[in-house]
C-alpha positions as CSV (number, residue, x, y, z in Angstrom):
1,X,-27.1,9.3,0.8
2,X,-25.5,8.9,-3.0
3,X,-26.6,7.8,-5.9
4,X,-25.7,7.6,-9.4
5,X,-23.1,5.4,-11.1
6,X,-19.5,4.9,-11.7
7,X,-17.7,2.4,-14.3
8,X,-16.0,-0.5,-13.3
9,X,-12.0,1.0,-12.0
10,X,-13.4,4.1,-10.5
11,X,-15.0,2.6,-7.4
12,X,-12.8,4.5,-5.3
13,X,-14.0,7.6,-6.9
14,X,-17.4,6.9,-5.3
15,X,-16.1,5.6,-1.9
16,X,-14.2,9.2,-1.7
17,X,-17.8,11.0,-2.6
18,X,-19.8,9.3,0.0
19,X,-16.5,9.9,2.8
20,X,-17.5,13.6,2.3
21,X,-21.3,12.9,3.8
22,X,-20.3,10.1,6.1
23,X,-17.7,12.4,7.7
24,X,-20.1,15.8,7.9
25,X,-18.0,17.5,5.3
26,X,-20.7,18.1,2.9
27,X,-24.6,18.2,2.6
28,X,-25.1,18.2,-0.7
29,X,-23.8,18.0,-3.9
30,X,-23.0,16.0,-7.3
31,X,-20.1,15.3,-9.0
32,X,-19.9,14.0,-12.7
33,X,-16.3,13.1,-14.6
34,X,-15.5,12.1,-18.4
35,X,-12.3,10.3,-19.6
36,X,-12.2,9.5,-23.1
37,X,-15.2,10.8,-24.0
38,X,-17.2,8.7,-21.5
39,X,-18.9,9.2,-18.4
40,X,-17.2,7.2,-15.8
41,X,-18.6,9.1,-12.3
42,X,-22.2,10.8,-12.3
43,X,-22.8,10.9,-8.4
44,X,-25.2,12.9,-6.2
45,X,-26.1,12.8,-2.7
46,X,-27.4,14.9,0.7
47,X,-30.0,17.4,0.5
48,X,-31.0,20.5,-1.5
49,X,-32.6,22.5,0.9
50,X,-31.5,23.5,4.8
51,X,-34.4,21.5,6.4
52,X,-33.2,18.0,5.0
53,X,-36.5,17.3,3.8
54,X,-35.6,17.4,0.3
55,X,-33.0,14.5,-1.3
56,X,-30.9,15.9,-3.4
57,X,-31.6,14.6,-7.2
58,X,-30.5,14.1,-10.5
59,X,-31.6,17.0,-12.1
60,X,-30.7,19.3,-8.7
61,X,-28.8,22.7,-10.0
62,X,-26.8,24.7,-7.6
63,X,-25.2,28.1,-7.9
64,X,-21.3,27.7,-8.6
65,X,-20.2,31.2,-8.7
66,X,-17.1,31.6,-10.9
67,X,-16.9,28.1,-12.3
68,X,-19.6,28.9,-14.7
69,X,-17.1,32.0,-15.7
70,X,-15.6,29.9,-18.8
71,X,-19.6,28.7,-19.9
72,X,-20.1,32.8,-20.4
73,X,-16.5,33.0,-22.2
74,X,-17.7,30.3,-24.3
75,X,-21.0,32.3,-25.2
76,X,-19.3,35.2,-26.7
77,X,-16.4,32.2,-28.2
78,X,-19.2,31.1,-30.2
79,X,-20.0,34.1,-31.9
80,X,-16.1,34.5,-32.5
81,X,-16.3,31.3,-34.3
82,X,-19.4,32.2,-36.5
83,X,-17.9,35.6,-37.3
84,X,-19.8,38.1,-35.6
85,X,-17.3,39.1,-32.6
86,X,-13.6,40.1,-32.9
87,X,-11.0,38.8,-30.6
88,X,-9.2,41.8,-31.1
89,X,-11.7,44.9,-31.9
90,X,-11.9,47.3,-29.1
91,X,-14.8,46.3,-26.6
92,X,-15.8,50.1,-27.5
93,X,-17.2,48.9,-30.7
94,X,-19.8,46.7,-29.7
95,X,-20.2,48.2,-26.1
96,X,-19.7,52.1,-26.8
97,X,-20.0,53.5,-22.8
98,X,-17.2,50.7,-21.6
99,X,-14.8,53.0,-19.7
100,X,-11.7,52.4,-21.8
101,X,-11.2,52.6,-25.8
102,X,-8.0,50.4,-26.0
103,X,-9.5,47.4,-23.9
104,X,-9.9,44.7,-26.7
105,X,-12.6,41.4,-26.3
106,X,-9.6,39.6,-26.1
107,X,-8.4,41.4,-22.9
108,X,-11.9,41.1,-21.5
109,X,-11.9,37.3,-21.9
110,X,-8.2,37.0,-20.6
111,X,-9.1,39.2,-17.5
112,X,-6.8,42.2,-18.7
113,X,-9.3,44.3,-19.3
114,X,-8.6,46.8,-16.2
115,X,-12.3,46.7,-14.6
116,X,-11.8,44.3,-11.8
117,X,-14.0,46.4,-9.6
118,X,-17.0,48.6,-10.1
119,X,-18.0,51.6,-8.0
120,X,-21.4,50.3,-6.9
121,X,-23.5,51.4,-3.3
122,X,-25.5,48.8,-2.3
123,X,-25.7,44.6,-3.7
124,X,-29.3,45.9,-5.4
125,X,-26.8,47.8,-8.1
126,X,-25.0,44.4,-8.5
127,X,-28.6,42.5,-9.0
128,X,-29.8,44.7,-11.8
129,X,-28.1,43.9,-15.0
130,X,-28.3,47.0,-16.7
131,X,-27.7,49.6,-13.7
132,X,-24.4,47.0,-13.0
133,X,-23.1,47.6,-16.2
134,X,-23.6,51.2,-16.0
135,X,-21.8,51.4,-12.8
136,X,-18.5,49.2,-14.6
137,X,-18.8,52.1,-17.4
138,X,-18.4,55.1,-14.8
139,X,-15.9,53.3,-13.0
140,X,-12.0,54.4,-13.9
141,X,-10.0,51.6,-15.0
142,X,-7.9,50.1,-12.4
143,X,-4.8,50.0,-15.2
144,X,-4.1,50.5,-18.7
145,X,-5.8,47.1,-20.6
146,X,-3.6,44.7,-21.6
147,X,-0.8,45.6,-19.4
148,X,-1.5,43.8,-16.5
149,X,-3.6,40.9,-15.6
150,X,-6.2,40.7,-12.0
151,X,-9.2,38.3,-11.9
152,X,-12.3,40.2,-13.0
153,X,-14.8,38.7,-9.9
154,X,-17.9,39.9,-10.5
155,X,-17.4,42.2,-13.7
156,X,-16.4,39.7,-15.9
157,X,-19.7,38.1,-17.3
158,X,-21.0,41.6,-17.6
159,X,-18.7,43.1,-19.4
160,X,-18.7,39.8,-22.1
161,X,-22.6,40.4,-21.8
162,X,-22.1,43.2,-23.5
163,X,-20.0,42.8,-26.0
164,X,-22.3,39.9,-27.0
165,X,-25.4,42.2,-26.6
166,X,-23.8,45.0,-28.6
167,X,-22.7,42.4,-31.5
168,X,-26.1,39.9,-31.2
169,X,-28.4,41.6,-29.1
170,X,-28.5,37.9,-27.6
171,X,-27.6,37.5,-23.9
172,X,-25.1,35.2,-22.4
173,X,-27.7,32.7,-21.3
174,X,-29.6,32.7,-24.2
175,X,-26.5,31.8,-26.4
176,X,-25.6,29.1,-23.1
177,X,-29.3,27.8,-23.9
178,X,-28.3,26.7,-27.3
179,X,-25.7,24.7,-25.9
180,X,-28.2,22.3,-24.8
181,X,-27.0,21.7,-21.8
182,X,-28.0,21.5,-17.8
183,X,-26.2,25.4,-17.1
184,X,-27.7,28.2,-16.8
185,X,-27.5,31.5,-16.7
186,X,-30.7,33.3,-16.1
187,X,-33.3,30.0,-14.6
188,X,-37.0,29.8,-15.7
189,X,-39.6,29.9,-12.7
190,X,-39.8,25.7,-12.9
191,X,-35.8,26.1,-13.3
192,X,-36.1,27.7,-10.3
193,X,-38.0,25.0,-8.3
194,X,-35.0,22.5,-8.8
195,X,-32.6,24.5,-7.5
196,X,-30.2,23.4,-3.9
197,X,-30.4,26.0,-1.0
198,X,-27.4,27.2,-0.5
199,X,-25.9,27.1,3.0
200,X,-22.9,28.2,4.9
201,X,-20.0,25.9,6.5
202,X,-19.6,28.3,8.8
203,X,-21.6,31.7,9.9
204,X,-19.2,33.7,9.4
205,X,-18.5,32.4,5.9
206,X,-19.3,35.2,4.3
207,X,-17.8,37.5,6.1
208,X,-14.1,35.7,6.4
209,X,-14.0,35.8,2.4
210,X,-13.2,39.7,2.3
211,X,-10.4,39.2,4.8
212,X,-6.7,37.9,4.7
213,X,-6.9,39.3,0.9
214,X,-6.1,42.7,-0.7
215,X,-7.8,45.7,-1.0
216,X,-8.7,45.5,-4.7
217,X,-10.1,41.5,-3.8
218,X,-13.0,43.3,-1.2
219,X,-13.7,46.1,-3.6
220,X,-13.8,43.2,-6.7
221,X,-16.0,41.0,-4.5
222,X,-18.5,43.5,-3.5
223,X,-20.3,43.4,0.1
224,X,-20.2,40.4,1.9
225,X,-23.9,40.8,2.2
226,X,-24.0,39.8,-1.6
227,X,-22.9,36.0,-0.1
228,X,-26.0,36.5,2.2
229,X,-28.1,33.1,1.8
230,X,-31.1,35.2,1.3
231,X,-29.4,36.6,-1.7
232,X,-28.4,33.8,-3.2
233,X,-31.1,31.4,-2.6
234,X,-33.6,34.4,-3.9
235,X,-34.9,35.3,-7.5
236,X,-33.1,38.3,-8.5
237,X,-29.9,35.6,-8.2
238,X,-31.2,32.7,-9.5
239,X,-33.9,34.6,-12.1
240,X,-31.2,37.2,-13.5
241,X,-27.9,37.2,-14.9
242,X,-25.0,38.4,-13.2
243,X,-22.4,36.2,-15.6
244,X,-19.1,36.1,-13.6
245,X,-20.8,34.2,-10.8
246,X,-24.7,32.9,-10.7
247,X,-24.4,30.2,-13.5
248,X,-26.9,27.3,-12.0
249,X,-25.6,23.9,-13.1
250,X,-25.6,20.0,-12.7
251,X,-22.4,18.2,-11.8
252,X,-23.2,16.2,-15.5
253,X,-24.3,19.5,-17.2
254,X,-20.8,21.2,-16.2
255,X,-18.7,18.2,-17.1
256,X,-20.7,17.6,-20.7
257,X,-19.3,21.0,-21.0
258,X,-15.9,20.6,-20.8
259,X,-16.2,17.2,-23.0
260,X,-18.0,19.0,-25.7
261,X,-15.4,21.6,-26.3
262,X,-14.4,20.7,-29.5
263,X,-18.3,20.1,-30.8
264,X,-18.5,23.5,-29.6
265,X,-15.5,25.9,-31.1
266,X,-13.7,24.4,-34.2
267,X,-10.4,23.1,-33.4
268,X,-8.2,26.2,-34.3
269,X,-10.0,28.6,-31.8
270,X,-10.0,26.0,-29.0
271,X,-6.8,25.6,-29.1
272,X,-6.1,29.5,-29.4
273,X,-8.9,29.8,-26.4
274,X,-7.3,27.4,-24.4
275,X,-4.0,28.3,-24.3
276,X,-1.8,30.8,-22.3
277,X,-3.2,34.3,-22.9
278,X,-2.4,36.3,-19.6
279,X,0.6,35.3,-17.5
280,X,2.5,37.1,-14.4
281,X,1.1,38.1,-10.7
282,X,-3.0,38.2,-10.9
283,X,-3.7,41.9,-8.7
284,X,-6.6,40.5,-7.1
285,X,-5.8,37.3,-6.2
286,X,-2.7,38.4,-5.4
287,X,-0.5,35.1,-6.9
288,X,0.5,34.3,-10.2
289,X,-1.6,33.2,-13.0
290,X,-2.3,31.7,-16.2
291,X,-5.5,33.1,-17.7
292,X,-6.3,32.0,-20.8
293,X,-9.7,33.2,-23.1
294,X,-12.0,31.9,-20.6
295,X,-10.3,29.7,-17.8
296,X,-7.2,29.4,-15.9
297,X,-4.4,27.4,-16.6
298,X,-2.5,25.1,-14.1
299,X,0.2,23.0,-16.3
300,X,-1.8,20.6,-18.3
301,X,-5.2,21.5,-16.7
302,X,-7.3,24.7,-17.3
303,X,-10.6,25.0,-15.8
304,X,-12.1,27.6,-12.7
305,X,-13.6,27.1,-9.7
306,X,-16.1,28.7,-7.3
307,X,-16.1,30.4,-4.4
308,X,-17.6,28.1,-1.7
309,X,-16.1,24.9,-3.5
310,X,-17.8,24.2,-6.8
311,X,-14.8,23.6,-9.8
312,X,-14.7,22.3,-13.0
313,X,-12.2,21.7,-15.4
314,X,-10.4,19.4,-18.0
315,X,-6.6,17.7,-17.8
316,X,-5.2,17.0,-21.4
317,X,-2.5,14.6,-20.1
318,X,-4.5,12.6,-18.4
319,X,-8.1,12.9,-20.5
320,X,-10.5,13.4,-18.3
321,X,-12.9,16.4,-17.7
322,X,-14.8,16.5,-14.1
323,X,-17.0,19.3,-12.4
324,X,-18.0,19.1,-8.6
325,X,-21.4,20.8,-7.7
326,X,-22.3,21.9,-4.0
327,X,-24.4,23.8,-2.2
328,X,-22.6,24.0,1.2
329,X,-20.4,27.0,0.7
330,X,-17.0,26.1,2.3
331,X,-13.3,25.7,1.2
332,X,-11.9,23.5,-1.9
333,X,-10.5,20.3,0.1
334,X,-14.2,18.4,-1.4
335,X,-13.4,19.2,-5.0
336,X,-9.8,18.6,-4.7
337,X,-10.2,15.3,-3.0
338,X,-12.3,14.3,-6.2
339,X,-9.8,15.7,-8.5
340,X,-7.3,13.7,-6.7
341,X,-9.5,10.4,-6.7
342,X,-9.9,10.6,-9.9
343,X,-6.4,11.0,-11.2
344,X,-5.5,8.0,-8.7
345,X,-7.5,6.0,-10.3
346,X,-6.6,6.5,-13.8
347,X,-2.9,6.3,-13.1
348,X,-3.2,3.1,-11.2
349,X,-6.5,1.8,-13.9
């Protein structure tokens, strides 16, 4: 059921992977991990598609819903670097209709921007990237920008959209393609043909993600039927960009990411990027929260996951960047058991 390689001390890491098939927790999915600069995990196993007639493979992408929310920061980061965006200009300026003059890039990109949930009717408002971002313009700000802090679900990557639009007239996954890596935001029709199904631990999966939360988290997370395999497995998601959540990736394309950081923003802005930004009790997730200009920080790692269980992220103490890919839309306990193989076997390598 896996394949792929690990270097010689991370055995264990591999052993943990294939426990996840062997024991019916997972179905498919890759996981890739850096430490030094080198790739020391790059698994994949289990199927891409419901039917289990097609092995999952190297080049397999899967959807990984707000983990690819730091590749779209890093989109507009890059035109930061070379000039052409302000950290600190009013989003107004580049994006003239956004609801809110004193919302700055940098509270967008630090989830303080106030537009955590959009007054849309129906998931086909959500799909259409230019009737979305209308309905995040008519939509009254949830607080005054910079003055309180709430996880931005599925406005986020919009919002930076256009900002980047209004400054470039580039979208986010054009400026991703120059990256030149496996993540996506926006997949080609043959892009299309190599993407995982995605399934459902449970069939009421969808459904138990709106409850046991606040009201804000069900407006921010739109209908359940959004979740709806036929949604996500169709072209509107996998063809369009909705940036806070339908970034397509490899396990290795997601990792390379995180590893590439400093090839990608000069040293000055990563470190700006990267650090605290936003701190205090997150509104819709209800818990506190580092946010910095693109992830979220946890002590000495920042990174994001997915709902359903995708994650990927970097630790500066212990030098290692790793990203877990599946398409069986569950809880976290898979990620976080790779996490936790992985750290256990660079403190005891």
């Amino acid at each position: 059921m896996v394949r792929g390689s690990v270097a010689p001390g991370f055995e264990t890491v591999r052993a943990t992977f294939e426990e996840l098939f062997a024991g019916g927790a997972e179905t498919g999915a890759s996981v890739a991990a850096y430490v030094g600069g080198t790739l020391v995990v790059d698994l994949w196993g289990g199927w891409a598609d419901a039917a289990r007639t097609r092995p999952w493979q190297e080049d397999t992408l899967a959807t990984v819903f707000s983990a690819g929310k730091p590749v779209a920061a890093l989109a507009v980061l890059r035109r930061v670097a070379d000039g052409r965006i302000d950290l600190d200009a009013p989003i107004v300026a580049y994006w003239p209709a956004f609801p809110h003059p004193a919302a700055t890039v940098r509270h967008a990109l630090a989830h303080q921007a106030g537009v955590p949930a959009a007054n849309v009717s129906d998931i086909s408002q959500i799909l259409d990237a230019s009737r979305f971002a209308a309905a995040i313009a008519a939509t009254p700000p949830e607080w005054e920008p910079g003055t309180a802090l709430g996880e931005h679900a599925l406005t986020y990557g919009t919002i930076l959209g256009e900002i980047l639009r209004g400054a470039t007239g580039e979208t986010v996954g054009e400026v991703v393609r120059t990256f030149g890596l496996d993540v996506h935001f926006g997949l080609s029709a043959a892009d299309q043909r190599r993407c995982a199904e995605v399934e459902h631990a449970t069939p009421d999966w969808p459904q138990r993600q709106l409850r046991g939360h606040g009201e804000l988290w069900a407006r921010a997370l739109g209908p359940a039927e959004l979740l709806a395999t036929g949604v996500v497995n169709g072209p509107l998601w996998r063809g369009g960009e909705l940036p806070a959540v339908n970034c397509h990736a490899t396990a290795r394309g997601l990792a390379t990411c995180y590893d590439r950081l400093p090839e990608l923003l000069p040293a000055p802005l990563l470190a700006e990027a990267t650090g605290p930004q936003a701190v205090g009790f997150d509104r819709l997730l209800e818990q506190d929260a580092t946010w910095t200009l693109g992830w979220r920080r946890d002590g000495a790692w920042f990174g994001m996951g997915g709902i359903g269980g995708s994650s990927a992220g970097s630790d500066e103490s212990l030098g290692y960047s790793l990203a877990y890919v599946t398409r069986r839309l569950g809880d976290h306990d898979r990620g976080n058991a790779m996490y936790d193989a992985l750290e256990a076997a660079l403190r005891t390598g």
